[in-house]
DSSP file (Angstrom, degrees, kcal/mol; ACC not computed):
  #  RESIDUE AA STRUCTURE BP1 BP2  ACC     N-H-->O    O-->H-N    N-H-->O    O-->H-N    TCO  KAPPA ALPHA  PHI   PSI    X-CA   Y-CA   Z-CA
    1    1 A X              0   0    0      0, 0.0     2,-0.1     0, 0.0     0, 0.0   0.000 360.0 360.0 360.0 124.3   10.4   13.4   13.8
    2    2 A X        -     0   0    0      1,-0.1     0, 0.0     3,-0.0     0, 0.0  -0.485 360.0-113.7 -77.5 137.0    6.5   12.2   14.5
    3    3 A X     >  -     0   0    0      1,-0.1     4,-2.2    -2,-0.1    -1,-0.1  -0.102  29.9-104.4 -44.8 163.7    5.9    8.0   14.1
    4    4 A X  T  4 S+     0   0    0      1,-0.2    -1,-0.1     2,-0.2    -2,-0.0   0.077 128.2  53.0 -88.8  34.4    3.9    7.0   11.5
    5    5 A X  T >> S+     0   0    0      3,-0.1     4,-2.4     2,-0.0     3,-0.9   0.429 111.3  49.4-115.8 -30.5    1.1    6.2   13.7
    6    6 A X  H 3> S+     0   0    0      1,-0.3     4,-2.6     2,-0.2     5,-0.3   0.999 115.4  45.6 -67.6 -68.7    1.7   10.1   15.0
    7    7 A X  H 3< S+     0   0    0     -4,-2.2     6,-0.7     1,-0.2    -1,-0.3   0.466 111.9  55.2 -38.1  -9.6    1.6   11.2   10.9
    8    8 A X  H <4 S+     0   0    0     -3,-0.9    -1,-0.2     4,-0.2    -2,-0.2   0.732 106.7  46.0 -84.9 -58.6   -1.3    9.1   10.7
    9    9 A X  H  < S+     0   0    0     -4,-2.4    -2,-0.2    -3,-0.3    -3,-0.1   0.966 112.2  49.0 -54.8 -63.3   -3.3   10.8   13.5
   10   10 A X  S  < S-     0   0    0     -4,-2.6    -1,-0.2     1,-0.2    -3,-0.2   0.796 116.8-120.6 -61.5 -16.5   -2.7   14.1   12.4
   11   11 A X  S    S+     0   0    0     -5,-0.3    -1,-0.2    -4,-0.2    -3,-0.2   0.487  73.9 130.1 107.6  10.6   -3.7   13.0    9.1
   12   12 A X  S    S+     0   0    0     -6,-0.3     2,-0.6     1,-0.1    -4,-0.2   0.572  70.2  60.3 -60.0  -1.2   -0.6   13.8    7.2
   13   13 A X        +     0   0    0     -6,-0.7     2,-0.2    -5,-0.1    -2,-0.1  -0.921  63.4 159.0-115.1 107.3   -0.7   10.2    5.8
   14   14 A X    >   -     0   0    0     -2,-0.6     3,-4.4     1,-0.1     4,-0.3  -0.438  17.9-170.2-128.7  58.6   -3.9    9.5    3.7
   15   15 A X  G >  S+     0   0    0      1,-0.3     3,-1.2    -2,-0.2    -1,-0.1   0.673  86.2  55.4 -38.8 -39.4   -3.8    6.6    1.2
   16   16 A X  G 3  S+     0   0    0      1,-0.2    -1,-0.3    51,-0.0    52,-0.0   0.746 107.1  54.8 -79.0   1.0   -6.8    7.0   -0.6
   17   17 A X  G <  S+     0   0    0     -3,-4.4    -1,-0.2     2,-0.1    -2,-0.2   0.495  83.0 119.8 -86.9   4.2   -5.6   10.7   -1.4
   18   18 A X    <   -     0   0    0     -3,-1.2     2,-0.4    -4,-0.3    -5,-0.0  -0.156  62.4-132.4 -67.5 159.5   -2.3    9.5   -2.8
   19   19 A X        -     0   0    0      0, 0.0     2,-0.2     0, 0.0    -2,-0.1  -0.919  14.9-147.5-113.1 146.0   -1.5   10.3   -6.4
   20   20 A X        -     0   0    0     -2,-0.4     2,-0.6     1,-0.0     0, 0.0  -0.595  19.2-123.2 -79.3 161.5   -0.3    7.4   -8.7
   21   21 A X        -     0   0    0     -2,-0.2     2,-0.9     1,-0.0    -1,-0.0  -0.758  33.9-126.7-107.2 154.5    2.0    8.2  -11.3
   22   22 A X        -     0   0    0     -2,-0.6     2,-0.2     4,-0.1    -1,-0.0  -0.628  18.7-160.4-116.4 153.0    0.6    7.2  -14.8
   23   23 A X     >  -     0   0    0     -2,-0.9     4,-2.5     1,-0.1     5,-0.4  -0.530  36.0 -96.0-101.6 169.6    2.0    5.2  -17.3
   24   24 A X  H  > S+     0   0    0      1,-0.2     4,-1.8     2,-0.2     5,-0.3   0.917 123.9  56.5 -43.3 -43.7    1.2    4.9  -20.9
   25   25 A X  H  > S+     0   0    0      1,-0.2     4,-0.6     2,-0.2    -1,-0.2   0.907 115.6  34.1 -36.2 -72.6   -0.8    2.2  -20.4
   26   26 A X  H  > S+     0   0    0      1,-0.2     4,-2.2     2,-0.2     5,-0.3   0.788 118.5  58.0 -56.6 -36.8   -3.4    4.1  -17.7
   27   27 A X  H  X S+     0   0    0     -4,-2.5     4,-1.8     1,-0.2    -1,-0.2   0.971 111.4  36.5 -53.8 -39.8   -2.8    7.4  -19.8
   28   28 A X  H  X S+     0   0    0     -4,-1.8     4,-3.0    -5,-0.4    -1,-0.2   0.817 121.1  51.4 -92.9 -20.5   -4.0    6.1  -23.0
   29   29 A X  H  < S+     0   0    0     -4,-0.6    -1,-0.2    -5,-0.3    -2,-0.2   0.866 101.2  52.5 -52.4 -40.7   -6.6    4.1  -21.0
   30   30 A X  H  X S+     0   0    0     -4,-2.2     4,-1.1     2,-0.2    -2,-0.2   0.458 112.3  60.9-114.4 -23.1   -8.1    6.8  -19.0
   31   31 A X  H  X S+     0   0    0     -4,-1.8     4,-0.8    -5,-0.3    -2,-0.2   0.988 104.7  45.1 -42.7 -68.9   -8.3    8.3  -23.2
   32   32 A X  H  X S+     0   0    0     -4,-3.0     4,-0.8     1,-0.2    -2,-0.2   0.527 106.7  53.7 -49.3 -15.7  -10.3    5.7  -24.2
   33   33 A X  H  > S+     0   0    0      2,-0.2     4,-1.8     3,-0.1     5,-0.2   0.794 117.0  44.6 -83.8 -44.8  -12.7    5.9  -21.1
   34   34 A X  H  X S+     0   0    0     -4,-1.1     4,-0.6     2,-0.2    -2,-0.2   0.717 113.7  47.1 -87.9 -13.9  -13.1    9.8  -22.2
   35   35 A X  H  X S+     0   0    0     -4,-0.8     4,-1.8     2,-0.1    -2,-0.2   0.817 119.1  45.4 -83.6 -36.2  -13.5    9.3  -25.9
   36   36 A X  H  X S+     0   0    0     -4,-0.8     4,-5.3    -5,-0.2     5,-0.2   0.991 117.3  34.7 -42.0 -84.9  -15.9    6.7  -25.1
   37   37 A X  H  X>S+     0   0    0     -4,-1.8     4,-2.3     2,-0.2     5,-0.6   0.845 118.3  58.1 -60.8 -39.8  -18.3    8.1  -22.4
   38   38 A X  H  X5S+     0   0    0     -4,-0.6     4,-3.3    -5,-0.2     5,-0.3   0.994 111.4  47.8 -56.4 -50.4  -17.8   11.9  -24.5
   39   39 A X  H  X5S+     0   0    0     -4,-1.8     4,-0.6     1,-0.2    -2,-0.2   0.916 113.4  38.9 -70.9 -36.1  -19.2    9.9  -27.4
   40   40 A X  H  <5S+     0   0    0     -4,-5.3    -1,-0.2     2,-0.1    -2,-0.2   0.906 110.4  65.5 -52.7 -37.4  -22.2    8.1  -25.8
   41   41 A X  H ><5S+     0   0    0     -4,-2.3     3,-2.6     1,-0.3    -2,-0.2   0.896 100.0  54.7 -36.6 -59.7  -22.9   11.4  -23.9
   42   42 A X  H 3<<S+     0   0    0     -4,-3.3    -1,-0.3    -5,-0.6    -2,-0.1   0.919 102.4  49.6 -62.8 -35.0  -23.5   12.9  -27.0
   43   43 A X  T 3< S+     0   0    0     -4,-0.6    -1,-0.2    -5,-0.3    -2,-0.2   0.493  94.5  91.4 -91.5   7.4  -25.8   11.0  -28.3
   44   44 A X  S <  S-     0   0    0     -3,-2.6     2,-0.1     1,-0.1    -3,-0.0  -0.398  71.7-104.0-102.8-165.6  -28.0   10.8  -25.5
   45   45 A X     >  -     0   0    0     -2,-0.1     4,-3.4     1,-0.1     5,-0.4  -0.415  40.5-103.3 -82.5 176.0  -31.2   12.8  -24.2
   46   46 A X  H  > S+     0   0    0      1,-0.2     4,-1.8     2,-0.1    -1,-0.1   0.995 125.9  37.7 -77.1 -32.8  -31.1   15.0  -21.5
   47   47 A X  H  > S+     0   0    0      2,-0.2     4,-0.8     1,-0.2    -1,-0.2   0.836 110.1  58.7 -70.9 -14.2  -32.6   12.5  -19.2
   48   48 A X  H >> S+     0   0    0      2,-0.2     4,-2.6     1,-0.2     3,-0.7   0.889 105.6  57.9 -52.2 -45.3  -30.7    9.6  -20.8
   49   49 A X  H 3X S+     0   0    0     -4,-3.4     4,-1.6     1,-0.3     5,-0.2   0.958 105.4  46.6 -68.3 -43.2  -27.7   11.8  -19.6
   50   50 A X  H 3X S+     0   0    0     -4,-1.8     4,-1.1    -5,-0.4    -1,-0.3   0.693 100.5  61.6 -54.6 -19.1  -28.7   11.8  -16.1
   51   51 A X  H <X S+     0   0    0     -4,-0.8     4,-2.4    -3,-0.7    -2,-0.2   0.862 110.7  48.3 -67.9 -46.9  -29.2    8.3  -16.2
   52   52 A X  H  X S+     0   0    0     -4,-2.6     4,-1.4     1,-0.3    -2,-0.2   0.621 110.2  43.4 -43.5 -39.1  -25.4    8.6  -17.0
   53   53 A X  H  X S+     0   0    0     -4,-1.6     4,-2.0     2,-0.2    -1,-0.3   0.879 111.5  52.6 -95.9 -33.4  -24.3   10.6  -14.7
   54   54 A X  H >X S+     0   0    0     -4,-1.1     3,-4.0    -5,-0.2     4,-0.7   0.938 114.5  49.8 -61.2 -72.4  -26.3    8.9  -12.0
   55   55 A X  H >< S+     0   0    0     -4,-2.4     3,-2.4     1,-0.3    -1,-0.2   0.581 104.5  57.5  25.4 -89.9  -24.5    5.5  -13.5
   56   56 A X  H 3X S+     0   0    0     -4,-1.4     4,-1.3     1,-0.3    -1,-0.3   0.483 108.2  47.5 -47.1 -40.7  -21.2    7.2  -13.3
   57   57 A X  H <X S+     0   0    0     -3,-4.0     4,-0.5    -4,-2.0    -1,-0.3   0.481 104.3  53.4-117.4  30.8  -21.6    7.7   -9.4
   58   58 A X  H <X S+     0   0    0     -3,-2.4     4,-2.1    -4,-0.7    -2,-0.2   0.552 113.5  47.5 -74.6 -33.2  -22.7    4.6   -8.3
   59   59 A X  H  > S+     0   0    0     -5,-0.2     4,-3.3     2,-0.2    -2,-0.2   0.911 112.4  44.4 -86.7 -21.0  -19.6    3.3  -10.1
   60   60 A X  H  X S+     0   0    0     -4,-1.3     4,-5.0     2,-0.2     5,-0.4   0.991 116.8  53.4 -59.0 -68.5  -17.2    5.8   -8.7
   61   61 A X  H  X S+     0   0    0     -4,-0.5     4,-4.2     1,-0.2     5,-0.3   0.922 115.7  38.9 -27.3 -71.3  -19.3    4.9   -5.2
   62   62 A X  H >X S+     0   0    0     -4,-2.1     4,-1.7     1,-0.3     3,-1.1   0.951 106.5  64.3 -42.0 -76.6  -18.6    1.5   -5.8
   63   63 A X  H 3X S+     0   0    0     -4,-3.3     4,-2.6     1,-0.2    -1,-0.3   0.856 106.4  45.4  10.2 -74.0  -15.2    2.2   -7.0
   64   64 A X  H 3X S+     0   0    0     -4,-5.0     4,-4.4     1,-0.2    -1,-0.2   0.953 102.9  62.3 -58.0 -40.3  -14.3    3.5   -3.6
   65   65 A X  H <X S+     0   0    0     -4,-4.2     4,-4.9    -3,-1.1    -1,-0.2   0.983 107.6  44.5 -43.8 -58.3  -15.9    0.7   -1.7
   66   66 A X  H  X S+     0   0    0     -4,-1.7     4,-2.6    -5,-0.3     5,-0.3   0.830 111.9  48.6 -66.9 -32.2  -13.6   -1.7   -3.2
   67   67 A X  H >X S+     0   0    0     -4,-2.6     4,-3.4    -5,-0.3     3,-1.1   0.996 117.5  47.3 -59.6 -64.7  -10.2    0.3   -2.9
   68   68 A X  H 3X S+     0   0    0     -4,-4.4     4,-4.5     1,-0.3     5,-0.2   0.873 112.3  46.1 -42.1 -66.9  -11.3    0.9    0.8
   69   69 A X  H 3X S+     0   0    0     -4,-4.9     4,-2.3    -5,-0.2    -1,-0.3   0.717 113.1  49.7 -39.2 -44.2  -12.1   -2.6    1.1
   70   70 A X  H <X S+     0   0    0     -4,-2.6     4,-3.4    -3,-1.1     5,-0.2   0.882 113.6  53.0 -39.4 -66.3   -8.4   -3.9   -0.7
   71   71 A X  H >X S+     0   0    0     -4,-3.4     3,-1.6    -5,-0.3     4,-1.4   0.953 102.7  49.4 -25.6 -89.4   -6.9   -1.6    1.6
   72   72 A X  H 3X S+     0   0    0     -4,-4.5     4,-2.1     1,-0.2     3,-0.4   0.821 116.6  46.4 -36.3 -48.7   -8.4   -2.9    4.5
   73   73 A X  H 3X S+     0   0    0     -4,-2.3     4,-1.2    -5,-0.2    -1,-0.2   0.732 108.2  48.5 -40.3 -45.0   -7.2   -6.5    3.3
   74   74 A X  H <X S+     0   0    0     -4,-3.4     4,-0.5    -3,-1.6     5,-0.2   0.480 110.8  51.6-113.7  21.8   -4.1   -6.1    2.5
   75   75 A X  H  X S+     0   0    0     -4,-1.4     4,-1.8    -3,-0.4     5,-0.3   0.806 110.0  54.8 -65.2 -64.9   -3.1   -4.0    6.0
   76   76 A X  H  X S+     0   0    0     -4,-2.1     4,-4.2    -5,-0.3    -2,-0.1   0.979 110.7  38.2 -49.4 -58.2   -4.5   -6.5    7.5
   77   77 A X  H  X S+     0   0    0     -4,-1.2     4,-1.1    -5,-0.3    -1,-0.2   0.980 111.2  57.8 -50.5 -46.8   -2.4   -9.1    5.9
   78   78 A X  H >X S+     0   0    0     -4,-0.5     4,-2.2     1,-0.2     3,-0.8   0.987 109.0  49.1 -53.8 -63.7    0.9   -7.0    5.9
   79   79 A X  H 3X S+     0   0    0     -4,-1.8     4,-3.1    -5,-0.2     5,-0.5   0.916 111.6  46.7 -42.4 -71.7    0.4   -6.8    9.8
   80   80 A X  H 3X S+     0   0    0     -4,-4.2     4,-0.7    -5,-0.3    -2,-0.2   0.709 113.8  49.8 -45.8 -12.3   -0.1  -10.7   10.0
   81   81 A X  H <X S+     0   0    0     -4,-1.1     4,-1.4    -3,-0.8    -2,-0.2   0.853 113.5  44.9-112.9 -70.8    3.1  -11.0    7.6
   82   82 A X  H  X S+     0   0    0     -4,-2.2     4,-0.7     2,-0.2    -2,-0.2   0.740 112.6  55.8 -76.3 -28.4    5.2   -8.5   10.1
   83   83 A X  H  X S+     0   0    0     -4,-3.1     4,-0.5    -5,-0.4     3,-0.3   0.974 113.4  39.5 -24.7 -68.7    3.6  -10.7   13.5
   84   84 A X  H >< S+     0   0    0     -4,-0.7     3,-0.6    -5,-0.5    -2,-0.2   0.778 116.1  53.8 -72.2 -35.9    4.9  -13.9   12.3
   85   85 A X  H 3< S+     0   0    0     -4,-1.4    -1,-0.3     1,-0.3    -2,-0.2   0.794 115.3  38.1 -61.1 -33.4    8.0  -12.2   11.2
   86   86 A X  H 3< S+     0   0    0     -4,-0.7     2,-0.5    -3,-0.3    -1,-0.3   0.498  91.9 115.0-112.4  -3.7    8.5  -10.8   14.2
   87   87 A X    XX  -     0   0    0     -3,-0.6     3,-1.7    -4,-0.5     4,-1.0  -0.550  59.6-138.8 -44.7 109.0    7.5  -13.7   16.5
   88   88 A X  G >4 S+     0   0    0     -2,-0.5     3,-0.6     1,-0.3    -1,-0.1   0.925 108.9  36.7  -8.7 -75.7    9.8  -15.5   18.7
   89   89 A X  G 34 S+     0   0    0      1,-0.2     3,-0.4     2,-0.1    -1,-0.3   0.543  92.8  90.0 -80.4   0.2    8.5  -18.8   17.9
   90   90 A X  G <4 S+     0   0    0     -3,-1.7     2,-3.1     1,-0.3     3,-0.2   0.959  83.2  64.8 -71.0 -32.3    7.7  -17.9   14.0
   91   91 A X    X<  +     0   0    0     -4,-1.0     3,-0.7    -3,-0.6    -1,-0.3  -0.009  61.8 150.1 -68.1  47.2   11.5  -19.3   13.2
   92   92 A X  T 3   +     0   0    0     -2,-3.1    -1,-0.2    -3,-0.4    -2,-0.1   0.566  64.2  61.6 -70.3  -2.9   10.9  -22.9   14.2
   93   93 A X  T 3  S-     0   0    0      1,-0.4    -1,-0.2    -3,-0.2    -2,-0.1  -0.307 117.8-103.2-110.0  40.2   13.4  -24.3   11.9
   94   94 A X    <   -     0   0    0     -3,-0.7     2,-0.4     2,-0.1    -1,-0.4   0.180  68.0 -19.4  62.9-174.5   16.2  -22.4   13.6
   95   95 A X              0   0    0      1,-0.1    -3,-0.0    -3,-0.1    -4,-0.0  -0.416 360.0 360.0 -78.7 140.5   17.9  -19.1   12.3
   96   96 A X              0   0    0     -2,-0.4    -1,-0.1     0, 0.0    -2,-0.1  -0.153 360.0 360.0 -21.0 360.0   17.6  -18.0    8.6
């Protein structure tokens, strides 16, 4: 059995490919987002619609940035959370 730093390397572990499962909530969300955008869509020109799609992957772009970034943040923390945890001295008020 490989570590998870070994599963990591080889790149069997990938967060931002992970699938979420969706709930009603996102389902019926990720509706409204397509009934929406279908319906502006329609009504625009064809360069209006390019403006649209350009839009659409700036926010996706963006999008990503910020997952990445969340990521990065809360790894970091989770590490700093399992240090202290796992520090000698972190128990100064004796054992638990």
């Amino acid at each position: 059995m490989k570590s998870i730093l070994e599963e990591l390397w080889y790149g069997n572990i990938c967060p931002s490919a992970r699938c979420l499962e969706a709930t009603a909530e996102t389902k019926q969300l990720i509706e409204y987002i397509a009934n929406h955008h279908n319906n502006l869509s329609s009504t625009l020109t064809e360069q209006q619609k390019e403006i649209l799609e350009k839009f659409d992957d700036c926010s996706c772009e963006l999008m990503d940035i910020n997952e990445r970034d969340i990521f990065l943040y809360a790894f970091k923390l989770g590490m700093r959370i399992a240090i202290e945890v796992l520090s000698p001295c972190s128990d100064q008020r004796g054992e638990l």
